[in-house]
C-alpha positions as CSV (number, residue, x, y, z in Angstrom):
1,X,0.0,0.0,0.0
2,X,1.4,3.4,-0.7
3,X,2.6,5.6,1.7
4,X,0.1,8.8,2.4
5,X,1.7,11.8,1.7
6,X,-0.4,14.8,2.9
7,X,-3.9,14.3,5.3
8,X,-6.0,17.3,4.7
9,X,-8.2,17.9,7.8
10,X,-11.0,20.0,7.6
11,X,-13.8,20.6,9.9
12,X,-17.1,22.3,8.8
13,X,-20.5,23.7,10.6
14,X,-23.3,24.4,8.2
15,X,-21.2,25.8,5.1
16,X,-22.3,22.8,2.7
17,X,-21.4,24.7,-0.7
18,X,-18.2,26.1,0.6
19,X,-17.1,22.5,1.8
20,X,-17.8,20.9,-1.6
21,X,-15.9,23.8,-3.2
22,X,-12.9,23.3,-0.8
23,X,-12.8,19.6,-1.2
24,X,-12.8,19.9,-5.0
25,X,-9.8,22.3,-5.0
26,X,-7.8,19.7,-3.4
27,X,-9.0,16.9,-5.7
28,X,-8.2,19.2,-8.7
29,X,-4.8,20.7,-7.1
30,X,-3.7,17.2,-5.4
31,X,-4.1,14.9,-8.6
32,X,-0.2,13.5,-8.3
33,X,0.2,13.4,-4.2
34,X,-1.0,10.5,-2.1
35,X,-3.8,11.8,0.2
36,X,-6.3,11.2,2.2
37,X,-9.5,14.4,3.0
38,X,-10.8,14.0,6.2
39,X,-13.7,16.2,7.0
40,X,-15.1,17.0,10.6
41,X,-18.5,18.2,11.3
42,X,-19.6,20.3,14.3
43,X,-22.9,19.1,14.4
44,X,-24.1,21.0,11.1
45,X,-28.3,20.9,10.2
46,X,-27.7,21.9,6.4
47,X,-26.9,18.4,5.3
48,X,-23.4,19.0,4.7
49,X,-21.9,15.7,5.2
50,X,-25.0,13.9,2.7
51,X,-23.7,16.2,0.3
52,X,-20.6,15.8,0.7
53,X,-20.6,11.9,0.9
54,X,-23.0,12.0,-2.4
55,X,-20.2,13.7,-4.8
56,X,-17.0,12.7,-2.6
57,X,-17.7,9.4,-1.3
58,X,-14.2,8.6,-0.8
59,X,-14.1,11.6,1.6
60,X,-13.3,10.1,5.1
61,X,-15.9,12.0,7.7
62,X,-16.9,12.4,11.1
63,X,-20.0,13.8,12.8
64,X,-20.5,15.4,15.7
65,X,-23.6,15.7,17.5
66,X,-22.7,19.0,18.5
67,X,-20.4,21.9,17.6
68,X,-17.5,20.5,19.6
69,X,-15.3,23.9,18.7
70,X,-12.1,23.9,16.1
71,X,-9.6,23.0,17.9
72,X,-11.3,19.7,19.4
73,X,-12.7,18.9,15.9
74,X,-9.3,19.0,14.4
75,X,-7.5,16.4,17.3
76,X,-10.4,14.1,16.0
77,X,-9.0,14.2,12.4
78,X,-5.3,14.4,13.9
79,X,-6.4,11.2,15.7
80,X,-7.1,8.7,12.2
81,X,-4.8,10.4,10.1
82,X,-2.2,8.6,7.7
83,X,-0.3,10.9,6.4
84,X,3.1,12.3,7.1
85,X,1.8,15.7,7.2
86,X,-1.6,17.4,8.3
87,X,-2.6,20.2,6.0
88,X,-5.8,22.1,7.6
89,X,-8.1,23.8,5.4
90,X,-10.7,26.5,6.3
91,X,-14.0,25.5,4.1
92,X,-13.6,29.3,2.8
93,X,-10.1,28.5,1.7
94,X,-9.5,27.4,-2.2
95,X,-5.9,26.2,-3.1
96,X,-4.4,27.6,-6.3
97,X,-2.4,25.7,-8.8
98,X,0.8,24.8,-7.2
99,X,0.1,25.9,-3.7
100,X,0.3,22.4,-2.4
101,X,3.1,21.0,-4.6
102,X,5.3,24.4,-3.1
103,X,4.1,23.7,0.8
104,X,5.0,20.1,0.2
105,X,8.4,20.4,-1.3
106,X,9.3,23.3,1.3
107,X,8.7,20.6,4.1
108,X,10.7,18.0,2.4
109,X,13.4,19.9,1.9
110,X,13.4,21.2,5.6
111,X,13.1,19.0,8.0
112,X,13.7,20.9,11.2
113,X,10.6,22.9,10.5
114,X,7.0,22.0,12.1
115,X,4.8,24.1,10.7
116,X,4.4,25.9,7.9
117,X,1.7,28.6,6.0
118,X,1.4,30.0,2.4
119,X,0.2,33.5,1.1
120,X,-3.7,33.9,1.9
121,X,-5.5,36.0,-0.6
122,X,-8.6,38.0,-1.3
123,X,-11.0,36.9,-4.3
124,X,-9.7,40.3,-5.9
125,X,-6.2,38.8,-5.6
126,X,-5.1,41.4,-2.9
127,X,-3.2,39.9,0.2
128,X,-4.2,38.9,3.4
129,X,-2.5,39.1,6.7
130,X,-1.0,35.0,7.1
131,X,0.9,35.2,10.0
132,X,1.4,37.1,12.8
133,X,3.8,37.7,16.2
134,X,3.0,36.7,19.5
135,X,0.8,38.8,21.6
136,X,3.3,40.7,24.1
137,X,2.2,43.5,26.6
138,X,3.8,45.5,24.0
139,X,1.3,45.0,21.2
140,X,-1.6,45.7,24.0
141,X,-0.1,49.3,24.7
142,X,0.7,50.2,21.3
143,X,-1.3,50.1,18.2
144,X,-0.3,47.1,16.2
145,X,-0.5,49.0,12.5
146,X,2.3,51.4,14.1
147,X,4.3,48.6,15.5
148,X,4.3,46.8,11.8
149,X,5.7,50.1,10.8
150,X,8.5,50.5,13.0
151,X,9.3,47.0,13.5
152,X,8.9,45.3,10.1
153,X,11.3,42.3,11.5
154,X,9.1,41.4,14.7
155,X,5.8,42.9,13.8
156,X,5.6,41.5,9.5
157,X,2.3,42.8,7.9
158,X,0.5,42.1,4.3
159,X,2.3,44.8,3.3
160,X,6.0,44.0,3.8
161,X,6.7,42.0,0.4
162,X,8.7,39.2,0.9
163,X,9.3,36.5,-1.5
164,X,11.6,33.7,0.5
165,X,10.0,31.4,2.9
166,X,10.1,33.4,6.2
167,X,10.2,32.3,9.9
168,X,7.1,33.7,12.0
169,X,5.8,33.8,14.9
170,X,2.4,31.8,13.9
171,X,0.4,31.3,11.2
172,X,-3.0,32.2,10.6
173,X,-4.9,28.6,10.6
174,X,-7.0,29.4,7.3
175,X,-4.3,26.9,5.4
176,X,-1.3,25.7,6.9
177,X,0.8,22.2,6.5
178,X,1.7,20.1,9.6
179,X,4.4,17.5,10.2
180,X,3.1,14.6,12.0
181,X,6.6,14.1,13.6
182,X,6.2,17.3,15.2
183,X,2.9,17.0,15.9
184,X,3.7,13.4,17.8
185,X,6.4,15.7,20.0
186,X,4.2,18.4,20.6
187,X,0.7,17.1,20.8
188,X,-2.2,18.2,19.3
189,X,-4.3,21.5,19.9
190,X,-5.1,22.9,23.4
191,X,-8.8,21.9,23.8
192,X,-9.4,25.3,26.2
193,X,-9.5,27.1,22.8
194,X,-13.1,26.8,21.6
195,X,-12.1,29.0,18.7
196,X,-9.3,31.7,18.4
197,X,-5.9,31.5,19.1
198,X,-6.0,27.7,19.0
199,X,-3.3,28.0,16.2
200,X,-1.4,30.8,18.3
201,X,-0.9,28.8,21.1
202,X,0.4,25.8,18.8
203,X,2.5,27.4,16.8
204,X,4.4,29.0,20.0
205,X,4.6,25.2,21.5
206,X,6.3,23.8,18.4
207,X,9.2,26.9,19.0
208,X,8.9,25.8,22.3
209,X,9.9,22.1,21.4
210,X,12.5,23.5,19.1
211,X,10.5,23.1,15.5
212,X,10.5,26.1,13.8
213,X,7.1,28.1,11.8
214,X,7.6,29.6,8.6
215,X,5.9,31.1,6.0
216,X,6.2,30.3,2.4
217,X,4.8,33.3,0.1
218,X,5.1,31.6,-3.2
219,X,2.4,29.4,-1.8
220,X,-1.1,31.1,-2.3
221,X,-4.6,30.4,-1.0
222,X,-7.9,31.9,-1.8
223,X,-9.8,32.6,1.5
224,X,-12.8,34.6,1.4
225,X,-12.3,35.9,4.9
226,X,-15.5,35.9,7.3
227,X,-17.5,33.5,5.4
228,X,-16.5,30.9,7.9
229,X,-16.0,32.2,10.8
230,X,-18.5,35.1,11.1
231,X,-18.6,38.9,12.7
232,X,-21.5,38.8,15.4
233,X,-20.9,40.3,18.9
234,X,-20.7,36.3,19.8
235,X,-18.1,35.3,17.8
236,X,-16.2,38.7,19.6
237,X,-16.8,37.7,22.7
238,X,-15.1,34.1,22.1
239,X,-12.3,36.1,20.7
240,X,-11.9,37.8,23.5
241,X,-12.2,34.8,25.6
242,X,-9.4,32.9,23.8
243,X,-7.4,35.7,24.0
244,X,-7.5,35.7,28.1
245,X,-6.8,32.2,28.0
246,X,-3.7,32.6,25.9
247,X,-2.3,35.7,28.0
248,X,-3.6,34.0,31.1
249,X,-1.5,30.7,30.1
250,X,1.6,32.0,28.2
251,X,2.0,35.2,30.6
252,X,0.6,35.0,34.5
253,X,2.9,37.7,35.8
254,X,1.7,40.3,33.2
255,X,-2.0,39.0,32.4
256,X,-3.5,41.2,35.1
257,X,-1.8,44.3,33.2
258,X,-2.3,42.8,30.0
259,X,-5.9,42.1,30.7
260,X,-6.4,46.1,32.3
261,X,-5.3,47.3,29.2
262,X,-7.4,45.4,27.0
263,X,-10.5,46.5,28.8
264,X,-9.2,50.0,29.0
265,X,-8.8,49.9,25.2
266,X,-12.8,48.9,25.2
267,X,-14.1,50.9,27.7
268,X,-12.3,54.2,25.2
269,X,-14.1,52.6,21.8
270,X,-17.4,52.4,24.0
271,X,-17.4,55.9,25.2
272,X,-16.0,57.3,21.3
273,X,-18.5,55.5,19.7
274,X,-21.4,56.8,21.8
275,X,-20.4,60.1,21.1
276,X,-20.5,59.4,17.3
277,X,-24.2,58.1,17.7
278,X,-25.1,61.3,19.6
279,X,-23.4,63.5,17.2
280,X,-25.0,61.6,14.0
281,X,-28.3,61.6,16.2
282,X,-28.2,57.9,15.6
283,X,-28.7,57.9,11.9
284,X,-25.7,56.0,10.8
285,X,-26.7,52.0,11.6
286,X,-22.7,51.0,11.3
287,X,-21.8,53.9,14.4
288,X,-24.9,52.4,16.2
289,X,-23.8,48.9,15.4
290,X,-20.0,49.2,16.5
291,X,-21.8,50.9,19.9
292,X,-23.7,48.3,20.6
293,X,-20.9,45.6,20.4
294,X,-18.6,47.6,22.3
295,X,-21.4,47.5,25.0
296,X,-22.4,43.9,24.8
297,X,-18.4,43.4,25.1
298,X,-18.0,46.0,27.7
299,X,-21.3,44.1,29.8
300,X,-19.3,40.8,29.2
301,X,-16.5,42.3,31.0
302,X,-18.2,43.3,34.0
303,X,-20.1,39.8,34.1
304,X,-16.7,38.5,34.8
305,X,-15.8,37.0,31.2
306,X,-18.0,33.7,31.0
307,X,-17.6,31.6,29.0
308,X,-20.7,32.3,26.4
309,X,-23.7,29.7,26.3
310,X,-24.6,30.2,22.7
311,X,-21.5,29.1,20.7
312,X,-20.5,31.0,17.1
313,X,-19.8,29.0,14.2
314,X,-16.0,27.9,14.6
315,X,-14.4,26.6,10.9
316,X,-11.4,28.0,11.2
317,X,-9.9,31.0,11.4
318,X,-7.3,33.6,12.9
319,X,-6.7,34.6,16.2
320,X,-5.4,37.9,14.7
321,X,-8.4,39.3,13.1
């Protein structure tokens, strides 16, 4: 039996079309590499896995009962895989001609790296952020579009142009390749993470454990950012959840300070915003909306952070959007 080069994990909740055009991309971009697609489902009601098992039937899947989050969804295809590599794939993520073929050949050729991401782009063609540093108290006090400025080297952004593979901090988990050596050192993802900064917190174990995270800009990937990960208040909330449980586990000394200054930062957008709604006597419904999710966030704060009951729809995603 022939060895299986490249597992493609990717976990879906109720974006049916999306999944069938994501799997096709890798049929169509994959046709030469030994692979296997396994697809896990957070407990989706649109019929995605019928449909998907009606074209794809060689599709390996699993269903949840329930959306167990990303992170947990993907240690459940981590957990039957074959290959020598994972490659996760956001549903809203298409592979271009040669994306995989550059990934693959970038891991082969270097062994002492873990982890690995390609160039993420809009449908227009224009790029997306793909990686990203390490949250530091220093990215809390100062605004992070000025740090990219003045720090190119620690602080890369979209618009730094770089065109050899690149070590970084993490990647952002719309598409990124995997070694299952590394992964079997490491471990799999931190389960706390219900969604956001579940590929953060990896990417900063594997340069704990000495495997190094790179990114590789000749590889590019269509993502049509939001579609799976949506923008309610909700899905805010969780970001701002995972993000306490990040600072809280990677810095306990500063997280009280780190956490202060967060809310601080809120509490300012809550009290600007209100003024714009009173100065546009409320007649702009974007200045209302941005109000009223700084105030749902701000009353989440004083609650005491809970964890929220009603769950967003996790498929993927950064922790640095």
């Amino acid at each position: 039996m022939a060895e299986t080069n490249i597992s493609f994990i990717i976990v879906n909740w109720n974006t049916r079309e999306l999944l069938l055009q994501c799997v096709a991309s890798v049929y169509q971009t994959a046709s030469d590499k030994s692979i296997e697609i396994i697809v896990v489902d957070n407990g989706s009601w649109d019929e995605s896995i019928k449909a998907l098992q009606e074209k794809f039937p060689q599709v390996h899947c699993i269903a949840n009962s329930e959306n167990r989050g990303f992170g947990a969804a993907n240690n459940q295809g981590f957990g039957m895989m074959k290959g020598r590599y994972a490659l996760l794939l956001n549903t809203d993520a298409t592979l271009t001609p040669g994306a995989l073929d550059t990934l693959y050949k970038f891991m082969e050729t270097r062994p002492d790296v873990g982890m690995a991401c390609g160039q993420l782009l809009n449908p227009d063609g224009s790029k997306q952020n793909s990686h990203a540093a390490f949250p530091s108290l220093l990215s809390l006090m100062v605004n992070e579009s000025l740090l990219k400025w003045l720090l190119p080297g620690k602080f890369p952004s979209k618009y730094h142009h770089c065109d050899q593979p690149l070590p970084v901090d993490s990647c952002v988990g719309a598409c990124m390749i995997v070694r299952k050596k590394a992964m079997d050192q490491v471990g799999f993802f931190d389960e706390r993470y219900f969604f956001f900064f579940e590929e953060t917190d990896w990417a900063r174990q594997f340069w704990e454990h000495d495997w190094k995270v790179f990114f590789v800009p000749q590889a590019q990937i269509i993502h049509a950012q939001g579609q799976s990960a949506g923008t309610n208040v909700l899905a805010r909330i969780l970001f701002y959840y995972s993000r306490y449980q990040y600072l809280r586990k990677w810095h306990p000394k500063q997280y009280p300070i780190m956490k202060g200054i967060i809310l601080l930062r809120l509490l300012n957008n809550v009290v600007f915003n209100a003024v714009a709604v009173l100065l546009t006597a409320g007649l702009s419904s974007a200045t209302r909306f941005r109000c009223q999710r700084y105030y749902r966030l701000l009353t989440w704060h004083l609650s005491g952070c809970p964890f929220p009951m009603a769950r967003p729809a996790p498929n993927g995603g950064s922790a640095h959007g």
